[in-house]
N, CA, C and O atoms as CSV, one atom per row, in Angstrom:
chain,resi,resn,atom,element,x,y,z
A,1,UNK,N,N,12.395,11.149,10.069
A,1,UNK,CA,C,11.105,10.533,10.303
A,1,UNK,C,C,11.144,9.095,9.801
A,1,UNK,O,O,11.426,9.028,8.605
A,2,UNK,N,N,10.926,7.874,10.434
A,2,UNK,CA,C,10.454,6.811,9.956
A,2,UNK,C,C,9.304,6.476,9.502
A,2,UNK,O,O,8.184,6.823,9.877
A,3,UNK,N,N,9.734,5.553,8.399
A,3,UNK,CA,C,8.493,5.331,6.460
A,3,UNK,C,C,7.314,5.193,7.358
A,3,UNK,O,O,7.154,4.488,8.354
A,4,UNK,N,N,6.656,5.899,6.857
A,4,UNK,CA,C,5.133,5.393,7.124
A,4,UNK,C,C,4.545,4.282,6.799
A,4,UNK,O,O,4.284,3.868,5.669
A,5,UNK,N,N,4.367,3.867,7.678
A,5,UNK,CA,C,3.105,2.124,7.257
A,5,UNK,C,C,2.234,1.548,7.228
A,5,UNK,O,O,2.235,0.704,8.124
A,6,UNK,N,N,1.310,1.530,6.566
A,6,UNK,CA,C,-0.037,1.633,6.666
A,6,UNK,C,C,-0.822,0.446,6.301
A,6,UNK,O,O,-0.415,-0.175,5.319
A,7,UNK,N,N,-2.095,-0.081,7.034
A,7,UNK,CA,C,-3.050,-0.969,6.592
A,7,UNK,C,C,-4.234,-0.477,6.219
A,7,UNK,O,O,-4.973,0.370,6.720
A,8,UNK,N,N,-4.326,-1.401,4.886
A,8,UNK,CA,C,-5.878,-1.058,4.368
A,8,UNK,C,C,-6.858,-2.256,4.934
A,8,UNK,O,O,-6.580,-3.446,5.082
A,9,UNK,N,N,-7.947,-1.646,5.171
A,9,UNK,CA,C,-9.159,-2.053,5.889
A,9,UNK,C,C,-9.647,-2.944,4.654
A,9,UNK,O,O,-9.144,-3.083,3.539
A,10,UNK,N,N,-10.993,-3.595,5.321
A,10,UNK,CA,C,-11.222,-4.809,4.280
A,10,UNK,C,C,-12.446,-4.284,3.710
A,10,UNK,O,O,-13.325,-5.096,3.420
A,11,UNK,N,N,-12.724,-2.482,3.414
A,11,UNK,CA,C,-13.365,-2.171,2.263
A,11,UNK,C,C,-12.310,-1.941,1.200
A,11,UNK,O,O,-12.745,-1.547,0.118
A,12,UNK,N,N,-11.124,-2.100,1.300
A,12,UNK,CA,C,-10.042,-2.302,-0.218
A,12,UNK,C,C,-9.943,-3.067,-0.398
A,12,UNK,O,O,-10.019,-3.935,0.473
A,13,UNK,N,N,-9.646,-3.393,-1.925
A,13,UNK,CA,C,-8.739,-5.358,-2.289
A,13,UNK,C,C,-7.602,-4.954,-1.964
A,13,UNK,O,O,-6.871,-3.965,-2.012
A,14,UNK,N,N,-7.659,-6.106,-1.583
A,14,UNK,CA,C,-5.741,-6.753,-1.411
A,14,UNK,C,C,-4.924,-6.237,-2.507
A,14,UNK,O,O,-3.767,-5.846,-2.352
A,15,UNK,N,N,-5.646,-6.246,-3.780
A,15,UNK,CA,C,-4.899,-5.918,-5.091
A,15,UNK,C,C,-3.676,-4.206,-4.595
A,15,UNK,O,O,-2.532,-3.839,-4.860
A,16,UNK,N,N,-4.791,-3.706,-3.833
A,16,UNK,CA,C,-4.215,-2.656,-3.957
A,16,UNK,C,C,-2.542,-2.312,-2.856
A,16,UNK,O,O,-1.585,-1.618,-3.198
A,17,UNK,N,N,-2.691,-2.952,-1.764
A,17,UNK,CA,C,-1.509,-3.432,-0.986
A,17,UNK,C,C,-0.445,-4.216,-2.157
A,17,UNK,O,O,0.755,-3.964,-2.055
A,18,UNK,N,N,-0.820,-4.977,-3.042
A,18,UNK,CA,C,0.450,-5.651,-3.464
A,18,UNK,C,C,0.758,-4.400,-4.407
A,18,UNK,O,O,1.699,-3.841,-3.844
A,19,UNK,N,N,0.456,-3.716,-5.498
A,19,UNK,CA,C,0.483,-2.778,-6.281
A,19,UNK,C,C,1.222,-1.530,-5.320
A,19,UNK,O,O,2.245,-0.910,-5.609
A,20,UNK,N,N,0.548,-1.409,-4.355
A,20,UNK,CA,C,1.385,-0.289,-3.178
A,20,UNK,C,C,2.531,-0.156,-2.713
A,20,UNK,O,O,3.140,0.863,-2.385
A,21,UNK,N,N,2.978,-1.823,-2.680
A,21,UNK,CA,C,4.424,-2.456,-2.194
A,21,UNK,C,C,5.398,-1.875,-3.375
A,21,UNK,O,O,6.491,-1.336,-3.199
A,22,UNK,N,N,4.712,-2.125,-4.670
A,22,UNK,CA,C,5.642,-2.448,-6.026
A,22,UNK,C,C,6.050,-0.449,-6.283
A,22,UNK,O,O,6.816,0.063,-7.100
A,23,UNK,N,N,5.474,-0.011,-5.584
A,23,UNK,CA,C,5.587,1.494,-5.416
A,23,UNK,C,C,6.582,2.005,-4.130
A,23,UNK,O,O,6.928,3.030,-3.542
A,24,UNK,N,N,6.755,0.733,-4.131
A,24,UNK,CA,C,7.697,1.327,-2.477
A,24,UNK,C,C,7.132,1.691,-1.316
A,24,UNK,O,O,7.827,2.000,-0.349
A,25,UNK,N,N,5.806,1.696,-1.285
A,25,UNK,CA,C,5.281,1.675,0.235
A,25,UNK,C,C,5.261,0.508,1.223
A,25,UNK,O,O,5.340,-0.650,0.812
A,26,UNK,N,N,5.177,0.744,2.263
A,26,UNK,CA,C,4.598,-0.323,3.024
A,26,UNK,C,C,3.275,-0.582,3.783
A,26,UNK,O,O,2.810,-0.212,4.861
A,27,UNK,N,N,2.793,-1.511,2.591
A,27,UNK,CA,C,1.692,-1.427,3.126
A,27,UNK,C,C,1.139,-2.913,3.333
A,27,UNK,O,O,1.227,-3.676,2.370
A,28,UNK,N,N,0.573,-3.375,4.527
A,28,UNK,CA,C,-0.344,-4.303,4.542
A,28,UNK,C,C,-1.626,-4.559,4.278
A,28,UNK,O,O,-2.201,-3.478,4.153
A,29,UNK,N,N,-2.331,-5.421,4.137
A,29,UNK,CA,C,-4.119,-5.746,3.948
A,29,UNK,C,C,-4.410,-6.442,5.048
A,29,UNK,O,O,-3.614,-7.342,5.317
A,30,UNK,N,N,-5.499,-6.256,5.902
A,30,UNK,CA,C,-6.343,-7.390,6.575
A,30,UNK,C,C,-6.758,-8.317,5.863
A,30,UNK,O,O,-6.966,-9.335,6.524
A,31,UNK,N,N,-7.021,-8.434,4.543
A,31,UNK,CA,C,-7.251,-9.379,3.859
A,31,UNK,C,C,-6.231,-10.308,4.122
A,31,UNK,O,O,-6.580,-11.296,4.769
A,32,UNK,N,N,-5.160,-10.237,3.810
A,32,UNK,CA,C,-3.600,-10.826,3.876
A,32,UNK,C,C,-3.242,-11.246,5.381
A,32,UNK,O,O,-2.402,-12.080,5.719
A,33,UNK,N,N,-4.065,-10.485,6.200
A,33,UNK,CA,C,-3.764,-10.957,7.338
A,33,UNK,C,C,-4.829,-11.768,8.215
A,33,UNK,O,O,-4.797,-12.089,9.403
A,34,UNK,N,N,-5.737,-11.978,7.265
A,34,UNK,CA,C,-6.921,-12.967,7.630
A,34,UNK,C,C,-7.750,-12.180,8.859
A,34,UNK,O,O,-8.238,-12.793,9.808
A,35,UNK,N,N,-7.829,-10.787,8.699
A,35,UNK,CA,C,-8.455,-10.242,9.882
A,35,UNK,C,C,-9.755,-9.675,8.992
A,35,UNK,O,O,-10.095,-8.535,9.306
A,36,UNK,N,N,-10.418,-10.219,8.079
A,36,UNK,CA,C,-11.897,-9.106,7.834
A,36,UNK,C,C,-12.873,-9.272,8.453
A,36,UNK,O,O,-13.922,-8.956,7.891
A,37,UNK,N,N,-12.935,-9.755,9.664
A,37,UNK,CA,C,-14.133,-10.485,10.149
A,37,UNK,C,C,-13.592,-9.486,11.962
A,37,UNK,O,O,-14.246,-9.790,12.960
A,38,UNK,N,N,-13.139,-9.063,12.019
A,38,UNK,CA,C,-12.782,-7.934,13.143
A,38,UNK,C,C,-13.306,-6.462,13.130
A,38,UNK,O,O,-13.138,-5.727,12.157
A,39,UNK,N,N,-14.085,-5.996,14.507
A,39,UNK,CA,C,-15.025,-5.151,13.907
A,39,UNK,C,C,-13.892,-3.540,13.923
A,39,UNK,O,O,-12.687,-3.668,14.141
A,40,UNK,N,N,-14.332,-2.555,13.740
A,40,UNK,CA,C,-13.774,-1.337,13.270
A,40,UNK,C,C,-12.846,-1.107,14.815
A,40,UNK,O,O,-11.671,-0.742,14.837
A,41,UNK,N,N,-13.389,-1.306,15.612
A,41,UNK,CA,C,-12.033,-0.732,16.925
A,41,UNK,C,C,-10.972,-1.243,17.114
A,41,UNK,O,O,-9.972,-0.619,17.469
A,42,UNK,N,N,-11.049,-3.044,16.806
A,42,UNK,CA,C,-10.270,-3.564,16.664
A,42,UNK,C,C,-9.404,-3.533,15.621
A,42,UNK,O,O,-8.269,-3.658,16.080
A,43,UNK,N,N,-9.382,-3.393,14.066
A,43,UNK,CA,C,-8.658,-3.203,13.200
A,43,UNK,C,C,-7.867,-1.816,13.515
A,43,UNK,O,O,-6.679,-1.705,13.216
A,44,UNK,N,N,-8.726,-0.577,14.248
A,44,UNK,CA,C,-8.099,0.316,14.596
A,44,UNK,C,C,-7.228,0.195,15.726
A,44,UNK,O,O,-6.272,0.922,15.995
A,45,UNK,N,N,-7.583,-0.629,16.253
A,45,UNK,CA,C,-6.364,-1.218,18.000
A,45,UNK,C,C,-5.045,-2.033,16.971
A,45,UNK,O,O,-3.856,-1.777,17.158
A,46,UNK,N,N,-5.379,-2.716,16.233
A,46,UNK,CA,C,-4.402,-3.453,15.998
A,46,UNK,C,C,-3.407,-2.717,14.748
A,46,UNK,O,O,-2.267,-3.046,14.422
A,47,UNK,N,N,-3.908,-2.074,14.423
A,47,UNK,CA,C,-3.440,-1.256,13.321
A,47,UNK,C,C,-2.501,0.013,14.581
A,47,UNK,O,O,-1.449,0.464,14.130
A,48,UNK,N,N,-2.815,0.377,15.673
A,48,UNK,CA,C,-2.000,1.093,16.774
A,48,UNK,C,C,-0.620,0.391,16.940
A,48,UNK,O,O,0.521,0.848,17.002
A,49,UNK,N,N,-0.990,-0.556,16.977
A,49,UNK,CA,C,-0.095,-1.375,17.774
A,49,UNK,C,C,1.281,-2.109,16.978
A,49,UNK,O,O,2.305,-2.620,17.432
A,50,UNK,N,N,0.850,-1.927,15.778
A,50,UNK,CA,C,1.747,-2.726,14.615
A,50,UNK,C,C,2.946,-1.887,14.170
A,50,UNK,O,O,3.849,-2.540,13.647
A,51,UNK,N,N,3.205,-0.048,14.319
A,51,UNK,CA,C,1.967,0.646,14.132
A,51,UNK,C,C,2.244,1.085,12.819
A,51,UNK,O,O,3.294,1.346,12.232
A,52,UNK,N,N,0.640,1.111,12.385
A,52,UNK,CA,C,0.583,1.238,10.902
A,52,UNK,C,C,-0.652,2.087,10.877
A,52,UNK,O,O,-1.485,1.923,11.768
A,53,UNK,N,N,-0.888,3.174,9.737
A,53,UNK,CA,C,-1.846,4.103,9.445
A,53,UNK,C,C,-2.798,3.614,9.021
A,53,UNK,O,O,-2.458,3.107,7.952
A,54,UNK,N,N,-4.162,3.381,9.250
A,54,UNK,CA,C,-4.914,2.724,8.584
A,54,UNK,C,C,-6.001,3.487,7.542
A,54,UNK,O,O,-6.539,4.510,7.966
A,55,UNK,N,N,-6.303,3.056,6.319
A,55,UNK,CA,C,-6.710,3.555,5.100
A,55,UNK,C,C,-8.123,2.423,5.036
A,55,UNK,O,O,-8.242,1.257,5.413
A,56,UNK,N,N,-8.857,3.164,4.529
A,56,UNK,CA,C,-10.395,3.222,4.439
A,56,UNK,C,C,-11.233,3.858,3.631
A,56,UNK,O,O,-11.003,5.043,3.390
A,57,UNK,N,N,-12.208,3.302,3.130
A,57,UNK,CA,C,-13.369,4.357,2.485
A,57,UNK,C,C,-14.566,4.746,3.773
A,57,UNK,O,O,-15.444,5.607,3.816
A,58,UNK,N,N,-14.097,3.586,4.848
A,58,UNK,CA,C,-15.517,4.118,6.035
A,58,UNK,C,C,-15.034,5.104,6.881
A,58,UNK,O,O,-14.167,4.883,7.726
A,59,UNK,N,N,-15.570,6.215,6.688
A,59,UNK,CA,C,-15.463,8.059,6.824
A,59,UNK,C,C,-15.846,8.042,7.822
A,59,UNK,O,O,-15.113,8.276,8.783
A,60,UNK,N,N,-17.293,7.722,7.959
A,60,UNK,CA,C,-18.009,8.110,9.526
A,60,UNK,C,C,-17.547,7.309,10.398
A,60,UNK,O,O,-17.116,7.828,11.427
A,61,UNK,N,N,-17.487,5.729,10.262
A,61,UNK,CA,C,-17.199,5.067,11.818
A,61,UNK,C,C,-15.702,5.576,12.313
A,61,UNK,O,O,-15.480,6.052,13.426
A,62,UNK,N,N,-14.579,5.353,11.119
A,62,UNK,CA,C,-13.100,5.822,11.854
A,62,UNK,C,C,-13.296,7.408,12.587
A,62,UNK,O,O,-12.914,7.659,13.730
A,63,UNK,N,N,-13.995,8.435,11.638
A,63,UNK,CA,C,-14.119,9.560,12.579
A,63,UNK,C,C,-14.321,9.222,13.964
A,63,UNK,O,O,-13.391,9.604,14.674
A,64,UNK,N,N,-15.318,8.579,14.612
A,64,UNK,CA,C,-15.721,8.208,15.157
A,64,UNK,C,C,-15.039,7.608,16.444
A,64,UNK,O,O,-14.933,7.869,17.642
A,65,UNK,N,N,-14.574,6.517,15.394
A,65,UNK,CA,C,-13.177,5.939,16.699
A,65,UNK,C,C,-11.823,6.812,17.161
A,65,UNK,O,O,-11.241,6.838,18.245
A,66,UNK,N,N,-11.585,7.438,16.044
A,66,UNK,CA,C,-10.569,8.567,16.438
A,66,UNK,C,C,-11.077,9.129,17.510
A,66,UNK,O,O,-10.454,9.147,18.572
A,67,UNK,N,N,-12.275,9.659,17.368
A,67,UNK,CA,C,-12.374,10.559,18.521
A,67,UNK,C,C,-12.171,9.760,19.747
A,67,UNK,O,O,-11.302,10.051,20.569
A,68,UNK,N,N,-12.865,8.886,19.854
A,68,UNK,CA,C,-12.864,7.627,21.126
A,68,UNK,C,C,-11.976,7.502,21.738
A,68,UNK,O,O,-11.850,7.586,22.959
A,69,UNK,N,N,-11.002,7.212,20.689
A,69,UNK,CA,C,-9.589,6.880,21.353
A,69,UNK,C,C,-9.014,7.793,21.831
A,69,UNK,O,O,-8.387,7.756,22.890
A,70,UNK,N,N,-9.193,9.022,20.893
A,70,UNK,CA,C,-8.766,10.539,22.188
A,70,UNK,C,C,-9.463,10.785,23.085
A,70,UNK,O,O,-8.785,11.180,24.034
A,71,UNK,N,N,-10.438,10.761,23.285
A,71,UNK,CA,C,-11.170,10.476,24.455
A,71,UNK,C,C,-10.954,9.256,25.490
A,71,UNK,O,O,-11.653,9.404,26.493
A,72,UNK,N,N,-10.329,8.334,25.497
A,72,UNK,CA,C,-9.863,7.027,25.938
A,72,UNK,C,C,-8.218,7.045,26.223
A,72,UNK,O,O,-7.541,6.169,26.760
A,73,UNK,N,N,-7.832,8.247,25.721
A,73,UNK,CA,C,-5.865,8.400,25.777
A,73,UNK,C,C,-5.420,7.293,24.922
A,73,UNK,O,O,-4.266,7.098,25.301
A,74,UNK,N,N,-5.585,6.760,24.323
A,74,UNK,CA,C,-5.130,5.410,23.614
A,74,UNK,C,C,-4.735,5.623,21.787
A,74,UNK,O,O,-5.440,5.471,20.790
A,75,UNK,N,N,-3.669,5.928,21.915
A,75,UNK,CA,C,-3.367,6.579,20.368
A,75,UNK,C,C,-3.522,6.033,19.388
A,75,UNK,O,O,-3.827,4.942,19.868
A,76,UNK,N,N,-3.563,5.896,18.409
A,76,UNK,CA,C,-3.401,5.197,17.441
A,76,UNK,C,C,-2.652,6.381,16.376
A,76,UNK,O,O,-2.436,7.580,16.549
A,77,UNK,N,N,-2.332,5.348,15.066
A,77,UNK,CA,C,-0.879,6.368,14.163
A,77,UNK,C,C,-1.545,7.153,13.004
A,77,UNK,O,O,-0.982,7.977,12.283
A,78,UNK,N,N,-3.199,6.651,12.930
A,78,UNK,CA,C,-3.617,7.634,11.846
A,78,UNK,C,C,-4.520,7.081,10.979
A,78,UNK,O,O,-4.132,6.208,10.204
A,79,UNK,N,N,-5.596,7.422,10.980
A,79,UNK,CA,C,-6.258,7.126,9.603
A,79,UNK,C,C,-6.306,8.022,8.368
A,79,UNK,O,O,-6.293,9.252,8.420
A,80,UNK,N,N,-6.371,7.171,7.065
A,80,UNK,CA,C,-6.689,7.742,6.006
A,80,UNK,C,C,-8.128,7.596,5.215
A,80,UNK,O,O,-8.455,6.437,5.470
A,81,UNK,N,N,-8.844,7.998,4.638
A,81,UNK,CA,C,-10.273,7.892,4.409
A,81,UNK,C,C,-9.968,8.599,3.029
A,81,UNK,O,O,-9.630,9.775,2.897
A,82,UNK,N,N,-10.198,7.420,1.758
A,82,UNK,CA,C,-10.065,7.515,0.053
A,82,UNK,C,C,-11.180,7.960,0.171
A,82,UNK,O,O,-12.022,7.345,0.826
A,83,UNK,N,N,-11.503,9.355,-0.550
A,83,UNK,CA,C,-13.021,9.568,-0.569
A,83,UNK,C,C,-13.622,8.823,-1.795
A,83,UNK,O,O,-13.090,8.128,-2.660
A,84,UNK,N,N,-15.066,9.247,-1.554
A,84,UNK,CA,C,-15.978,8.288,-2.430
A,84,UNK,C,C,-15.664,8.502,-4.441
A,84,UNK,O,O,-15.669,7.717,-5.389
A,85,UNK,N,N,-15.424,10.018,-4.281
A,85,UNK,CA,C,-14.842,9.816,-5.645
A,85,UNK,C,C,-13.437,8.856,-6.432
A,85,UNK,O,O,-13.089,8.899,-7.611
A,86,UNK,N,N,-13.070,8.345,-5.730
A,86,UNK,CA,C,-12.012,7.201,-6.015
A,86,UNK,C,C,-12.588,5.853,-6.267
A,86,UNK,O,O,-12.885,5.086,-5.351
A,87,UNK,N,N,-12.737,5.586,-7.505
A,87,UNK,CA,C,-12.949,3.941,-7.931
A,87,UNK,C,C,-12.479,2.735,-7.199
A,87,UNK,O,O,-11.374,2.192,-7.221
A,88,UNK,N,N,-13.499,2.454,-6.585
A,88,UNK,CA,C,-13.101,1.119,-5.597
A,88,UNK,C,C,-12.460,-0.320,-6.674
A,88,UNK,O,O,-11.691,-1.261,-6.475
A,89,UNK,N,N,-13.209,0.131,-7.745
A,89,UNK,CA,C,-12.713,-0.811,-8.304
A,89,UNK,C,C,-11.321,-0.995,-9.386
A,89,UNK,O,O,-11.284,-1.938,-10.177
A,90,UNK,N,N,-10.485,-0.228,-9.321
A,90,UNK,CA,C,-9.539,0.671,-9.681
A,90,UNK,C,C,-8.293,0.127,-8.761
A,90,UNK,O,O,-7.366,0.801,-9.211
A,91,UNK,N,N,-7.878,-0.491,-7.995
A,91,UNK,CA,C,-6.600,-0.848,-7.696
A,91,UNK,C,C,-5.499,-0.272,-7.700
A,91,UNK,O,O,-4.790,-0.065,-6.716
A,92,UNK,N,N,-5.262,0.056,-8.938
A,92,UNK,CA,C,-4.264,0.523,-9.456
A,92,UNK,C,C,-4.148,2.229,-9.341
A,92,UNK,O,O,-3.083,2.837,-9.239
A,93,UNK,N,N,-5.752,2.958,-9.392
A,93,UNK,CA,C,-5.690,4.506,-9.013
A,93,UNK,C,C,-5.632,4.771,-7.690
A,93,UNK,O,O,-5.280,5.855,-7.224
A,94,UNK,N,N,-6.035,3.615,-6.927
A,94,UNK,CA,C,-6.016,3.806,-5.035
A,94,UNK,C,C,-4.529,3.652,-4.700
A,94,UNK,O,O,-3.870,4.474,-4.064
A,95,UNK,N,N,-4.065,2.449,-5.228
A,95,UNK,CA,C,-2.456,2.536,-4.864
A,95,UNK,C,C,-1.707,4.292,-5.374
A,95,UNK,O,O,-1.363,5.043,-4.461
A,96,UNK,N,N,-1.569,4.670,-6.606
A,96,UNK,CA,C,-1.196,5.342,-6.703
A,96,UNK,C,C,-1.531,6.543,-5.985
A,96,UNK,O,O,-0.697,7.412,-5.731
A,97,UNK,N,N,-3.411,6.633,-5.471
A,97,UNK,CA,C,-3.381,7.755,-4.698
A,97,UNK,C,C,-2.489,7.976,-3.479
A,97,UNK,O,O,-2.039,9.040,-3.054
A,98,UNK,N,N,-2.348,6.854,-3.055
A,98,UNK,CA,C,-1.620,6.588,-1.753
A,98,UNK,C,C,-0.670,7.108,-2.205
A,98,UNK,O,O,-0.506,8.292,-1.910
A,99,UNK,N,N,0.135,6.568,-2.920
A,99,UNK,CA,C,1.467,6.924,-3.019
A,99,UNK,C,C,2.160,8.622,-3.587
A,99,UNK,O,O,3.296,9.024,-3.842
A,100,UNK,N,N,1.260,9.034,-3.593
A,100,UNK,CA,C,0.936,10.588,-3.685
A,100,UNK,C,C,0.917,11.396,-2.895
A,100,UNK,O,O,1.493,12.484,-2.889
A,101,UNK,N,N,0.016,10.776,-1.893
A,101,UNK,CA,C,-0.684,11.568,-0.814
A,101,UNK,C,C,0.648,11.124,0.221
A,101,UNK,O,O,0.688,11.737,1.288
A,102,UNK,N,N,1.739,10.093,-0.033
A,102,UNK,CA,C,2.932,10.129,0.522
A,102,UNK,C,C,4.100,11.043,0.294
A,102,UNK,O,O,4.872,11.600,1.074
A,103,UNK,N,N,3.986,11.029,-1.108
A,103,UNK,CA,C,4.634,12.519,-1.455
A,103,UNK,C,C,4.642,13.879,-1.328
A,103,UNK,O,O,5.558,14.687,-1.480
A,104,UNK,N,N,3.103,14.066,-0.925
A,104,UNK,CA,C,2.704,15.647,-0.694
A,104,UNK,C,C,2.833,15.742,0.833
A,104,UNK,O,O,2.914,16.847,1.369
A,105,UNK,N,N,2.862,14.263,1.755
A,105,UNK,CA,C,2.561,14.177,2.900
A,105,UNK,C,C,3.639,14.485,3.907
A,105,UNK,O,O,3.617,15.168,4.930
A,106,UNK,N,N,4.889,13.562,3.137
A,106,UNK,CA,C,5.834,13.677,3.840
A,106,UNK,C,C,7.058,14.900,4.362
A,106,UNK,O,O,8.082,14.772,5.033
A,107,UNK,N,N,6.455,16.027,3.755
A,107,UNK,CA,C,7.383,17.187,3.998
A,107,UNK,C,C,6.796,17.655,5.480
A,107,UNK,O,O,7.483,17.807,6.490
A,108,UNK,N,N,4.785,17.924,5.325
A,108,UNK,CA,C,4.469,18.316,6.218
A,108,UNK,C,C,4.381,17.618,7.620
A,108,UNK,O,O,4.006,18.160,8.659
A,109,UNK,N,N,4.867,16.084,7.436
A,109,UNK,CA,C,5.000,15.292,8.852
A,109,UNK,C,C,6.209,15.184,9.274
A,109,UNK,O,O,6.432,14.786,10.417
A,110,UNK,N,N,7.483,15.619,8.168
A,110,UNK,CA,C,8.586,15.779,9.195
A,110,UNK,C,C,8.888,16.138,10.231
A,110,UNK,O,O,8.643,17.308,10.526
A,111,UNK,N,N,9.417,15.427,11.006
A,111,UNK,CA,C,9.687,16.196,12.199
A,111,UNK,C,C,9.181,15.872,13.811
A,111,UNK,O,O,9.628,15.722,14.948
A,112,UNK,N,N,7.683,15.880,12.890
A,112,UNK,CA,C,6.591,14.750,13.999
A,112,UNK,C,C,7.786,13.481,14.361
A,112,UNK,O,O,8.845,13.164,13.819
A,113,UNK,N,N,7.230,13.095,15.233
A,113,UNK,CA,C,7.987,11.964,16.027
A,113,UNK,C,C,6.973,11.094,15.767
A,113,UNK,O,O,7.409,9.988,15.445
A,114,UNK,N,N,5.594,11.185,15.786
A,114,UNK,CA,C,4.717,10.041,16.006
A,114,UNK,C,C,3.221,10.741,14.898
A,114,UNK,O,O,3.146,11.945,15.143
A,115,UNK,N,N,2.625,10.513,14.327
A,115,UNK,CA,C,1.707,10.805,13.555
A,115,UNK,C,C,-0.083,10.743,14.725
A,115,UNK,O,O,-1.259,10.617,14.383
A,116,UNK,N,N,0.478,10.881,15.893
A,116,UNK,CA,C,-1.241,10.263,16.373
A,116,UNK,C,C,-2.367,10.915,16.118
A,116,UNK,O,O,-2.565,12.058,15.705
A,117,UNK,N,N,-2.927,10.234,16.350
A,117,UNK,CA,C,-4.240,10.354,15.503
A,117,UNK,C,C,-4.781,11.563,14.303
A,117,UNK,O,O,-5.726,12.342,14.172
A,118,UNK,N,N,-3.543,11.168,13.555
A,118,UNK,CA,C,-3.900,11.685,11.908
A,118,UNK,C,C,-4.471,11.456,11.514
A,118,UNK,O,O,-4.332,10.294,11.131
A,119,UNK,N,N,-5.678,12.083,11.118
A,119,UNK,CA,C,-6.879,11.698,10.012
A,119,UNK,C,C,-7.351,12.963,9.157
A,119,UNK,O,O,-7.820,14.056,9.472
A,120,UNK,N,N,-6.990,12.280,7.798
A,120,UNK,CA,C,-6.498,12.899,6.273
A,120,UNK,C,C,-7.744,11.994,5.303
A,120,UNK,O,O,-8.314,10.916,5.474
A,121,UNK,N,N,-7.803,13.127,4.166
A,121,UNK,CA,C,-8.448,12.455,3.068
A,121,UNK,C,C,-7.833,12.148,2.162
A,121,UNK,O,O,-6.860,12.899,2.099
A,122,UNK,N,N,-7.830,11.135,1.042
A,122,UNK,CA,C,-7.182,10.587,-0.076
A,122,UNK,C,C,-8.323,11.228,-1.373
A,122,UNK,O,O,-9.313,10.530,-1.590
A,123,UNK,N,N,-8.171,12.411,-2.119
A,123,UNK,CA,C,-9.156,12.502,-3.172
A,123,UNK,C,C,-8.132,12.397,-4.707
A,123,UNK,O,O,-6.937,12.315,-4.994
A,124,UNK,N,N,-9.148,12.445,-5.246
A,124,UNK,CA,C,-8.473,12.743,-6.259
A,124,UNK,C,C,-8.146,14.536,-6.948
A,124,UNK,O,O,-7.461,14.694,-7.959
C-alpha cells in the first residue's frame, strides 16, 4: 500500500502539519498552501486530486460532500473528522492523534488499492 497523505482543512493550525511531518507523516495544510479562503467542495476536489486524505473538525458538511461525490462518481481518497473532544488548541495531541489513527489504520487498509471515500473519526 502507498503512505497515506493527507491535508488538514483550515479549521486546524498549520502547527499541527509541521509537528505531523516531524512524526513521519505526510501531511500538508491549506494554510501552507494559501488555500483557506476555498469553500468545502473545493478543498475536497483538490485534496482528490493531489491525492491526499483530508482531516477536519467539520463533521456535517464533509459527510455531506462525501455523499455528493458518490452520488456524482467523482472519488475522492478520504476524509478524517477529529471529533470535538480533541483540543483544537493542542497541536501537538491532534498530530499525535493522527499519527495513531495511522497505526491502528494501516493494517486494516492494506491491500485496498485506493482508500475512496473513507470517512473515519479521530477520537481520543
Amino acid at each position: 500500500m502507498a503512505a497515506l497523505r493527507f491535508l488538514l482543512d483550515e479549521d486546524i493550525a498549520p502547527q499541527v502539519a509541521v509537528i505531523a511531518r516531524g512524526l513521519g507523516l505526510d501531511v500538508a495544510s491549506v494554510h501552507e498552501l494559501g488555500r483557506t479562503s476555498l469553500a468545502d467542495y473545493e478543498q475536497l476536489r483538490r485534496a482528490a486530486a493531489d491525492p491526499r486524505i483530508l482531516v477536519t473538525f467539520n463533521r456535517d458538511d464533509f459527510i455531506y460532500w462525501t455523499r455528493e461525490f458518490f452520488r456524482a462518481g467523482l472519488a475522492h481518497h478520504g476524509v478524517l473528522i477529529f471529533s470535538r473532544s480533541l483540543p483544537r488548541d493542542q497541536p501537538d495531541r491532534l498530530a499525535h492523534a493522527l499519527a495513531e489513527w495511522v497505526a491502528h489504520s494501516a493494517s486494516r487498509l492494506e491491500g485496498s488499492l485506493d482508500p475512496a471515500y473513507l470517512l473515519d473519526f479521530i477520537a481520543e
